[in-house]
C-alpha positions as CSV (number, residue, x, y, z in Angstrom):
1,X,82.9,57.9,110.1
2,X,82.4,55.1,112.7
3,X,78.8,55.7,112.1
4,X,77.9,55.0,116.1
5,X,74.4,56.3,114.8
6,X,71.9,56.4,111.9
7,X,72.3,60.3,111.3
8,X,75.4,61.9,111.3
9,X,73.4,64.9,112.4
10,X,72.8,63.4,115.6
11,X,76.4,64.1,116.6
12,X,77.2,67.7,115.4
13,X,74.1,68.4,117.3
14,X,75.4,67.3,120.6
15,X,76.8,69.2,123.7
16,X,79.7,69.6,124.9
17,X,80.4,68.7,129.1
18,X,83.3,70.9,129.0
19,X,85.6,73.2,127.2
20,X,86.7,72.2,123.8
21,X,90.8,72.2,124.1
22,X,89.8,69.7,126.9
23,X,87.8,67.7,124.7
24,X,90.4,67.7,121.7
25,X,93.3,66.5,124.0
26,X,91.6,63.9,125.3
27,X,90.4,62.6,122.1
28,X,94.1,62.7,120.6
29,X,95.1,60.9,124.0
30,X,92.4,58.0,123.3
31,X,93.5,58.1,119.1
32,X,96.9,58.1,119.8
33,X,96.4,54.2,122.1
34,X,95.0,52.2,118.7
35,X,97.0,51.5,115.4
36,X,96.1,54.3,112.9
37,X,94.1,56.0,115.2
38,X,91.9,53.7,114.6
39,X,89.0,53.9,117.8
40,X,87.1,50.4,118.2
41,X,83.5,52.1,118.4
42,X,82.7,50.6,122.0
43,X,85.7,53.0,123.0
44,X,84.4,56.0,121.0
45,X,81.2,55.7,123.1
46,X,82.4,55.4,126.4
47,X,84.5,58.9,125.2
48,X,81.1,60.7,123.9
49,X,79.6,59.4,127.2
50,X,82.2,61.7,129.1
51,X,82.1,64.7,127.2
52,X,79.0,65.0,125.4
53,X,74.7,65.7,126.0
54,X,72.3,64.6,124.1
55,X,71.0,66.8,121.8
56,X,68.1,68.9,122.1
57,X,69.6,69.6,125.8
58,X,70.5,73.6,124.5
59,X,66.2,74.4,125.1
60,X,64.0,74.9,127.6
61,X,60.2,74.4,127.9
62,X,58.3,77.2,126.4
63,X,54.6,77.5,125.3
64,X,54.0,80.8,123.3
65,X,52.3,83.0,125.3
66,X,50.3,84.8,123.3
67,X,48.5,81.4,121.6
68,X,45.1,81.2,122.5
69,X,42.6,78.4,121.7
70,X,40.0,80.3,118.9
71,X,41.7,82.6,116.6
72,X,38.9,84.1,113.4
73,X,40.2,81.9,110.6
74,X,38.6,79.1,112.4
75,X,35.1,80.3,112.1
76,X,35.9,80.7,108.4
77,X,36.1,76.9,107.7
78,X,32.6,75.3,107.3
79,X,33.6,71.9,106.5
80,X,33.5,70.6,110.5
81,X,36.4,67.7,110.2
82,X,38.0,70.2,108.5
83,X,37.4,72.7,111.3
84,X,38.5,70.6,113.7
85,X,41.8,69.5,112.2
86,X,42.4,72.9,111.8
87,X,41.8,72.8,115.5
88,X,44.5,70.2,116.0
89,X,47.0,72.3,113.4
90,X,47.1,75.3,115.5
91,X,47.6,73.7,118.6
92,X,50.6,72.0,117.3
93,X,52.1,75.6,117.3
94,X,52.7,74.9,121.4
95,X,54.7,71.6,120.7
96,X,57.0,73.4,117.9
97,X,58.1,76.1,120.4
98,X,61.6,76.4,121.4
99,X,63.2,78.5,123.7
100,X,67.0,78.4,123.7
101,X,68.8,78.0,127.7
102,X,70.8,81.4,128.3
103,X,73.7,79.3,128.8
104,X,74.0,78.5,125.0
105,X,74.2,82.4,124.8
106,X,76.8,82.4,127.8
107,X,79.1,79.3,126.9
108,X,78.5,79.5,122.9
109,X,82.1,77.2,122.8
110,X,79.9,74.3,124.2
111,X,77.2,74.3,121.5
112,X,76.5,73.8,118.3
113,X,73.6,76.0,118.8
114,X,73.6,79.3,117.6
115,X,72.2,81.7,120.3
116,X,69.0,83.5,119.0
117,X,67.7,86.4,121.6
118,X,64.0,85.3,120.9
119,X,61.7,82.1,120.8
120,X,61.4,79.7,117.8
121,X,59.3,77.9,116.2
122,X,61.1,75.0,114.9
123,X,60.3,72.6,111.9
124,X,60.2,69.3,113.7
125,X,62.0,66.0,114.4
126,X,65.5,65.6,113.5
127,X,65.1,69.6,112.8
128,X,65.8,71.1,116.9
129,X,66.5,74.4,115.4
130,X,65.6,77.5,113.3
131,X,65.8,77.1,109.7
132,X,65.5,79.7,107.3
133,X,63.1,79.3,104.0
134,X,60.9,76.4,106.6
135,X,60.3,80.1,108.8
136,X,57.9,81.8,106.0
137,X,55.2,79.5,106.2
138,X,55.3,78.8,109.7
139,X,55.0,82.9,110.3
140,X,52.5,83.5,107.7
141,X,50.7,80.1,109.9
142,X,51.5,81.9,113.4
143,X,50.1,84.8,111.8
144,X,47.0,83.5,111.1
145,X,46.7,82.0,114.3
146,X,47.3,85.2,115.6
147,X,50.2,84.5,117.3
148,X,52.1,88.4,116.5
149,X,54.3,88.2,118.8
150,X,55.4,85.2,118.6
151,X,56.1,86.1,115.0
152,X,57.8,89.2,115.6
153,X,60.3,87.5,117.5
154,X,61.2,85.2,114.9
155,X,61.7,88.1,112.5
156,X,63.7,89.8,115.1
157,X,65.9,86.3,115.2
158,X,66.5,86.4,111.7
159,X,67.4,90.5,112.0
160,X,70.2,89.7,114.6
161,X,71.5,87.0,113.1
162,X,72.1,89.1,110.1
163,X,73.8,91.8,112.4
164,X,76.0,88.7,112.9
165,X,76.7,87.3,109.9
166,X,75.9,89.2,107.5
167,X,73.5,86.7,105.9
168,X,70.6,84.3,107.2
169,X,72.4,81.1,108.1
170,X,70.8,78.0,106.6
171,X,69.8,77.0,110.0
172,X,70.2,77.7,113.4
173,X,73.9,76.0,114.2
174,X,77.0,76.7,114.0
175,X,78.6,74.8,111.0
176,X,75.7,76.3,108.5
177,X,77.2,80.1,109.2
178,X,78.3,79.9,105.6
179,X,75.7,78.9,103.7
180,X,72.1,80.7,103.9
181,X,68.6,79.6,101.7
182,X,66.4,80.8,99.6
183,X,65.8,84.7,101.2
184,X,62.6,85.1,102.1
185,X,63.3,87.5,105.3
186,X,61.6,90.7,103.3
187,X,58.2,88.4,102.1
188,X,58.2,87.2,106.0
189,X,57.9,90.9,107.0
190,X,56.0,91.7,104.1
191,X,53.1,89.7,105.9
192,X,53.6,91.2,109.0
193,X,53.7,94.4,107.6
194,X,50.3,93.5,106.0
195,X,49.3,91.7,109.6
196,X,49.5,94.8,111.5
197,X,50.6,97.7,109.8
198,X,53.6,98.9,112.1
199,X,56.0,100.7,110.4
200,X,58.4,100.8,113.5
201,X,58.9,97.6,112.9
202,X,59.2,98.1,109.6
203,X,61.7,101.0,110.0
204,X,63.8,98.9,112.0
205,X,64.3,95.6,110.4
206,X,64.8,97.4,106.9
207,X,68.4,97.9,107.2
208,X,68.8,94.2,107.5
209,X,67.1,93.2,104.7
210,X,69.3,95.5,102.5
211,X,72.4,94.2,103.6
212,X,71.2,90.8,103.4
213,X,70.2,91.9,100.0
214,X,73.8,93.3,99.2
215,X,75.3,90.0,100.7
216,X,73.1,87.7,98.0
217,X,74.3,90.7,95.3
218,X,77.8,90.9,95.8
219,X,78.5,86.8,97.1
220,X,75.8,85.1,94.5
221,X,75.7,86.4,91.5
222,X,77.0,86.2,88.0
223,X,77.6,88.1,85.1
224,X,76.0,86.3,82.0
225,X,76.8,88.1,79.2
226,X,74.7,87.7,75.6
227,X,74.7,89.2,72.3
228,X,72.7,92.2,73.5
229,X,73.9,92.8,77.0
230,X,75.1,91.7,80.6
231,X,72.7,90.2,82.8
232,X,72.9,89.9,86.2
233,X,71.7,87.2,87.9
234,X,71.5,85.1,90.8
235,X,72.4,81.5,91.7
236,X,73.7,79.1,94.8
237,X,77.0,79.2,95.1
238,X,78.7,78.3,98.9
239,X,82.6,78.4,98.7
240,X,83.1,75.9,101.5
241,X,85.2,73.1,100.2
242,X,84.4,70.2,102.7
243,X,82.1,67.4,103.8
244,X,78.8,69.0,105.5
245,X,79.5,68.3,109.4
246,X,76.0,67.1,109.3
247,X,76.0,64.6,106.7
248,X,80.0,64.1,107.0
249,X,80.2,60.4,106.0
250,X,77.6,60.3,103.1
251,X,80.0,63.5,101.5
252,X,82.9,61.6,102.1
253,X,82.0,58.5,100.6
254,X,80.2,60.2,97.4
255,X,83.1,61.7,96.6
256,X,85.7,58.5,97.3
257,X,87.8,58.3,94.2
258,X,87.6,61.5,92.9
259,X,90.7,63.7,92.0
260,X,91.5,66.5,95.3
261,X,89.9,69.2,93.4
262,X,86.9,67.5,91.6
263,X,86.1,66.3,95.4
264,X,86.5,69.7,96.9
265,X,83.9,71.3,93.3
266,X,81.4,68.2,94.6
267,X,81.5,69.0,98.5
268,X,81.2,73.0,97.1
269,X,78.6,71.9,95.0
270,X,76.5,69.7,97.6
271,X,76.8,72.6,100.5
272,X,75.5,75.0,97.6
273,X,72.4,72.6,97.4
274,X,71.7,72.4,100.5
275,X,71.8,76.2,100.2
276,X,68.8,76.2,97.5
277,X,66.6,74.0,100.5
278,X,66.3,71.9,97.4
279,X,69.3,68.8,99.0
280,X,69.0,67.2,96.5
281,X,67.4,67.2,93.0
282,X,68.0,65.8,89.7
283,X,67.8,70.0,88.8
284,X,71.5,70.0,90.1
285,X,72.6,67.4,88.0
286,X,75.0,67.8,85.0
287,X,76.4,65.0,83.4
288,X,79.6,65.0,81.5
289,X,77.9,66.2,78.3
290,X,76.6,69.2,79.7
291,X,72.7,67.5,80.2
292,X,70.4,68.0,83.4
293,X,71.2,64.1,83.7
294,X,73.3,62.1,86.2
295,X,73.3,61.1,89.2
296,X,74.0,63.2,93.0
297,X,78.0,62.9,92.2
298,X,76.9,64.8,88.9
299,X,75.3,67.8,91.5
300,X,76.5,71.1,89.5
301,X,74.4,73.2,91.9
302,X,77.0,76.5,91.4
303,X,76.8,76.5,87.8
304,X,72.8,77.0,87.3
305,X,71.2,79.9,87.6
306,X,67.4,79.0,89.3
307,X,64.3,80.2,88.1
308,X,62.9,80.5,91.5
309,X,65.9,81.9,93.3
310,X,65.7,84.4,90.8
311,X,62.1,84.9,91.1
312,X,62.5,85.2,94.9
313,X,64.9,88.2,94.4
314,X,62.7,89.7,91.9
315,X,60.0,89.9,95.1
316,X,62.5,91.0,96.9
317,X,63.4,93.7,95.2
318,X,59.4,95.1,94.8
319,X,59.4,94.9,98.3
320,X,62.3,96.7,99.1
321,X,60.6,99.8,96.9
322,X,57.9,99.6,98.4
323,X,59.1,99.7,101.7
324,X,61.3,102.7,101.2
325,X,58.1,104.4,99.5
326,X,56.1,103.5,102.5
327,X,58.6,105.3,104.7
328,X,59.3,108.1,102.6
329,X,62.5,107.3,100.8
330,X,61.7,108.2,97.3
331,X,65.2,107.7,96.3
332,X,65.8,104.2,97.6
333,X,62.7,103.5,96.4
334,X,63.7,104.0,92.6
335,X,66.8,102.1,93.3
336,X,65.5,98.9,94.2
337,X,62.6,99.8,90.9
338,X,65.6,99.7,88.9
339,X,67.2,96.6,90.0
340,X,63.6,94.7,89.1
341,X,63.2,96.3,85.7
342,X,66.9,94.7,84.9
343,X,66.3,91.8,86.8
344,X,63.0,91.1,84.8
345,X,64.8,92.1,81.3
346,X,67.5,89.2,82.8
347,X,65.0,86.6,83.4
348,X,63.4,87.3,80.3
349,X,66.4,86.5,78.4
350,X,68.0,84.1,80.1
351,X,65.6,82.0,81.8
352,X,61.9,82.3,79.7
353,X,61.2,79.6,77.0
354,X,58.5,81.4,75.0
355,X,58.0,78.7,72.8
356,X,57.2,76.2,76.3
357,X,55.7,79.1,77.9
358,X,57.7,78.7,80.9
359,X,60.9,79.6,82.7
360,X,63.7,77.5,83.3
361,X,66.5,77.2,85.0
362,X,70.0,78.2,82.4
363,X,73.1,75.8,82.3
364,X,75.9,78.4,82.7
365,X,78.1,75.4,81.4
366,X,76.5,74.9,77.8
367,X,74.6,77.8,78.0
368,X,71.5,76.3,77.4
369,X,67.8,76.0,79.7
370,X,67.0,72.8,81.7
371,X,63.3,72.3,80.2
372,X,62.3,69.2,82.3
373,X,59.5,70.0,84.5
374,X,59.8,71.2,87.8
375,X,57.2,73.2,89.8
376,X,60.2,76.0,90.3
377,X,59.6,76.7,86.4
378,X,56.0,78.5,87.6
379,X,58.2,80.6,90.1
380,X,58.0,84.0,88.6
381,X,54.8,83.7,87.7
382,X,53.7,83.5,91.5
383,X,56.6,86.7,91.5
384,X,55.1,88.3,88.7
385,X,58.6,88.5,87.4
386,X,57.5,89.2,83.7
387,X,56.5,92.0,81.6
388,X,53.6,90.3,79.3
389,X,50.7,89.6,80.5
390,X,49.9,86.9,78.0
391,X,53.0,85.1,79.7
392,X,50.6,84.2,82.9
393,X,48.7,82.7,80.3
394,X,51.4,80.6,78.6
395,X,52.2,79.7,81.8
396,X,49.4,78.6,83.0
397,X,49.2,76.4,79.3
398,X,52.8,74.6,80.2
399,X,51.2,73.8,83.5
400,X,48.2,72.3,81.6
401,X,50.8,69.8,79.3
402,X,53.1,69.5,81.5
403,X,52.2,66.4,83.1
404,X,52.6,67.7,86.7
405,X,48.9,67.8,87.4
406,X,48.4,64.1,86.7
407,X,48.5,62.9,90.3
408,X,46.3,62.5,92.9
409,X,47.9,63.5,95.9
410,X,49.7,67.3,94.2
411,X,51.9,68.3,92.0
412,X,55.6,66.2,91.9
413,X,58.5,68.2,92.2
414,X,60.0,66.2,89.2
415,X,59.0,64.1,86.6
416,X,62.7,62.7,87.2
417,X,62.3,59.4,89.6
418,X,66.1,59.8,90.9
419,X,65.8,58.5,94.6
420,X,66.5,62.4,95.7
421,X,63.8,63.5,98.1
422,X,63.4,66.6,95.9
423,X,61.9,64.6,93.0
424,X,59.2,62.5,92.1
425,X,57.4,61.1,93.7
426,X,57.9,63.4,96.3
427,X,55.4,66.6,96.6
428,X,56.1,69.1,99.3
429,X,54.2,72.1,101.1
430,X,56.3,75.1,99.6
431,X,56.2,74.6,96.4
432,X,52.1,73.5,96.3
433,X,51.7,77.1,98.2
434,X,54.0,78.8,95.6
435,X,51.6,78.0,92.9
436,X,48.6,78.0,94.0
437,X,49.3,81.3,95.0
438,X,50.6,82.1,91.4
439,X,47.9,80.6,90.4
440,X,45.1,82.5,92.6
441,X,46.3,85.9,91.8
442,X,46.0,85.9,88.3
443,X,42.8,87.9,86.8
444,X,41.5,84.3,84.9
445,X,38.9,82.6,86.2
446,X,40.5,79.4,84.8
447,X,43.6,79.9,86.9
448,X,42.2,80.8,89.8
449,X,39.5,77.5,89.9
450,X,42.9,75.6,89.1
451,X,44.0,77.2,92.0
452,X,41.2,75.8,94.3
453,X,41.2,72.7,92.2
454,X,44.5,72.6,93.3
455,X,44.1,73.7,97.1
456,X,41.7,70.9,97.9
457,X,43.6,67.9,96.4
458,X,46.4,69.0,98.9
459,X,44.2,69.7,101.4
460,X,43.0,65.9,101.4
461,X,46.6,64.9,101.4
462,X,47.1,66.6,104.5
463,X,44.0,65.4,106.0
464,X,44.2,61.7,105.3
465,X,48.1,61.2,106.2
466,X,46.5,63.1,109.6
467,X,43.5,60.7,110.1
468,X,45.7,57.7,109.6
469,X,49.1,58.6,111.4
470,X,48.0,61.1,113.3
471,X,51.0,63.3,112.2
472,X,51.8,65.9,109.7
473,X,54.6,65.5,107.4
474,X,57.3,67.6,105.7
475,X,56.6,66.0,102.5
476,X,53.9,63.5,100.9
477,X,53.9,61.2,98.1
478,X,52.3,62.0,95.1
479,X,50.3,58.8,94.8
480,X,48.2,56.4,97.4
481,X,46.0,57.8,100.1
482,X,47.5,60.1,102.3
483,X,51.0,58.6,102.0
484,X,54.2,60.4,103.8
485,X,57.2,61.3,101.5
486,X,60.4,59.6,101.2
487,X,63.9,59.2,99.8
488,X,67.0,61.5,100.0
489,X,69.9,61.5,102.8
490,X,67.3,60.9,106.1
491,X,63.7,59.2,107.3
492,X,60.6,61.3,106.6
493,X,59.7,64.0,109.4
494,X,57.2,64.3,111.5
495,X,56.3,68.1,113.0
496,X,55.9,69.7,110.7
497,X,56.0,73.6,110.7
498,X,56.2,74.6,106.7
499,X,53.4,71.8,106.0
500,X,51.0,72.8,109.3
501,X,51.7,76.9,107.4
502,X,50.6,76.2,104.8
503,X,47.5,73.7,105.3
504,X,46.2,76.7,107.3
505,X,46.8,79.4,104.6
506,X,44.5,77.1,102.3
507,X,42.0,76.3,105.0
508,X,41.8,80.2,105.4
509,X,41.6,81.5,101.8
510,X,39.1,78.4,100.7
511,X,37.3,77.2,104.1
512,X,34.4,78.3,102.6
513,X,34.5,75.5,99.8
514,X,36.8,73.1,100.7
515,X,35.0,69.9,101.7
516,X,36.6,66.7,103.2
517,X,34.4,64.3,101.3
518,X,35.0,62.4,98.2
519,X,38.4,61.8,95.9
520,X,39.3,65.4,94.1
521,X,39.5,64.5,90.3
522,X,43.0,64.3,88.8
523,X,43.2,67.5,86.7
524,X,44.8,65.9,83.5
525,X,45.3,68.0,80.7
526,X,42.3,67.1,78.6
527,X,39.9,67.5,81.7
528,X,41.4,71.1,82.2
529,X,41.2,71.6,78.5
530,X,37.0,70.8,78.9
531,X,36.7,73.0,82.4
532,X,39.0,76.1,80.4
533,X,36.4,75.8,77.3
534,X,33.5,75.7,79.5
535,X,34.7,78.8,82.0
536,X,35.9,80.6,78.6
537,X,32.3,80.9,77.3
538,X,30.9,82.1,80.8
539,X,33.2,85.0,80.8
């Protein structure tokens, strides 16, 4: 709270020079000097100069040893600035590398840092550690840079630390063991499964992803019950009823002059957020009349139920079959088939707008859908969480209208201009990949040329913030020329390992087309409308 620096982060990340109960007396020796405990801040840093690092002291150097300078994908992109960024992308693999110092492992009371057994691959700058949902693109990026084991490790991180906690902690340090993020473990091994086929691997991280499975079943659901039957669905929801140790003073002060328990619901509410990756968004907003309106002390986060949580588990569950089928477990198999056929009824009911062709996140409060756009509302169709075909098409129509193709530099996560870095006129990596995916996999050859439409405006992005800061960002701004994100509770980062994942996903499923010259056209509604008619009468 004496805020001695810019990011309360900076702190909770710091090392300790000796064992805690030393630590805490002297600290109540110091307190107990001033009036009110009250420690002038020149004192408070001579105390952190005595018994605390800097962070980023827990890791050692470590280049991964299985990168090597010319992996295929390369040869696949023929636009050469392209092909040499691309260059520059997979090399930055060897500066996100992290190996954590085997005394983290044998003095854990000194650290912050959780212990991982393996090497990491870490986001980037105020980011020194493993994070969770951030992990999928960068091993679906390792992967392509043939980097297996390197991938495999990370995997193998995420299977111990469920061993541990029975969940995937948000992040890599100690005070986000209660909260996880968006569960992506089973689509990370999904890829490595499709990577390189080994089903000892397979066989042995399995039982992890079931009981991380059970854990988001049994810890974050709800029963929704309608006319017709009870749903089961899924939603962020962290019972931890205090400040975030990494953003202590901003919690603290949000929730000044609130009653006890309407602060403790908020601080609940603002960890469960930063569970959904999406900290924060005018989606967890509910003001006092039940609207997705407010401000961040309106953040409701516990009492939605997300499209693209939802659609994640639907995945999730696929998978799961299809694992068990892969290994011969016909029973488990039509277990898991089960839980997606209610799941997709669920979704159906709760969640799909047929008359906006969309789905949408429900307001367990009013009992009502959020129908403002967000690129989440696209979520099951990259899931193929629906039963309808013709829904893909709807879909792709509400895309069309919505009003989230009308910017140059990708799709906004909001229309909703709320100072949150998880709105406009923010765009980031994840969810451009999420859709464009959705979008690629559909059997229309209008979706799939949105797709690429799509693919090379963010492409450009990437490429011109690159050329003129020399940096890749976790998130971009959705108009200008190559302009870096901002907004929310810290600066912009620099790194950065989902956005470097997923620029090389694009570069390898369109390097034959993407080109580096000229402005992409805005893909407005009406333009769409004139490319749909014309691809409609060629096929």
């Amino acid at each position: 709270m004496a805020k001695l620096f810019d990011d309360d982060k900076y702190f909770v990340d710091m090392t300790l020079t000796t064992a805690p109960e030393v630590v805490l007396e002297a600290f109540t020796n110091l307190s107990s000097v001033f009036p009110d405990k009250a420690v002038p801040s020149l004192e408070l840093k001579k105390f952190l100069q005595t018994y605390f690092k800097e962070p980023g002291n827990e890791f050692e150097r470590w280049t991964p040893t299985d990168w090597h300078s010319k992996p295929n994908f390369l040869s696949k992109v023929s636009d050469s600035k392209y092909r040499s960024w691309a260059e520059e992308l997979h090399s930055l693999w060897k500066s996100l590398g992290r190996k954590i110092r085997d005394d983290v492992r044998d003095h854990p009371e000194l650290y912050s840092q959780i212990y991982t057994p393996h090497p990491v691959v870490v986001p980037g700058g105020r980011f020194r550690e493993l994070y969770y949902w951030d992990s999928y693109w960068v091993i679906n990026g390792l992967l392509l840079s043939e980097m297996t084991e390197t991938a495999r490790g990370m995997i193998l991180n995420f299977v111990y630390l469920v061993e541990r906690y029975g969940i995937v902690p948000n992040g890599g340090r100690v005070y986000y063991e209660r909260r996880s993020q968006p569960p992506f473990l089973p689509l990370m091994v999904e890829r490595f499964y499709e990577a390189t086929g080994d089903k000892d691997f397979l066989r042995q991280v399995l039982p992890a992803l079931e009981r991380e499975y059970s854990f988001w079943m049994q810890n974050r659901s709800v029963d929704v019950v309608t006319s017709e039957l009870t749903h089961i669905l899924n939603r962020y929801n962290v019972p931890v009823d205090h400040p975030r140790p990494e953003s202590y003073s901003d919690d603290v002060e949000l929730a000044e002059g609130l009653s006890t328990e309407a602060q403790k619901q908020l601080w609940m509410d603002l960890t469960s957020g930063a569970e959904s990756g999406w900290d924060f968004s005018s989606r967890w907003f509910i003001d006092d009349t039940g609207r997705n309106n407010g401000s961040l002390r309106d953040t409701q986060t516990s009492s939605i139920l997300p499209a693209d949580l939802n659609a994640i588990m639907c995945r999730n569950e696929r998978l799961l079959a299809s694992f068990h089928r892969s290994l011969g477990n016909e029973e488990k198999a039509l277990k898991y088939e089960k839980a997606l056929s209610a799941r997709i009824k669920a979704v159906e009911s709760l969640l799909w707008d047929a008359e906006k062709g969309a789905w949408f996140d429900y307001n367990l409060v009013n009992k009502t859908r959020h129908l403002s756009f967000y690129p989440s509302n696209l979520a099951p169709l990259w899931a193929q969480c629906y039963s309808k075909s013709e829904m893909s098409d709807q879909a792709v129509q509400y895309l069309r209208d919505s009003g989230g193709l009308d910017y140059p530099n990708g799709i906004p996560t909001s229309l909703s201009d709320s100072g949150q870095q998880w709105d406009m006129p923010n765009t980031w990596p994840p969810l451009q990949h999420i859709i464009i995916e959705g979008l690629s996999g559909l059997h229309s050859a209008h979706a799939q040329e949105l797709a690429f439409s799509l693919a090379q405006r963010w492409i450009q992005t990437n490429w011109r913030a690159f050329i003129k800061y020399e940096a890749m960002f976790e998130k971009y701004d959705v108009s200008g020329d190559g302009k870096p994100g901002g907004g929310g509770e810290y600066e912009v980062q620099l790194g950065f390992g989902w956005t470097n994942g997923v620029a090389l996903q694009l570069l390898d499923q369109y390097g034959d087309r993407l080109s580096s010259g000229g402005r992409v056209p805005v893909c407005s509604s009406a333009l769409i409308g004139l490319v749909y008619a014309v691809l409609k009468s060629l096929f």
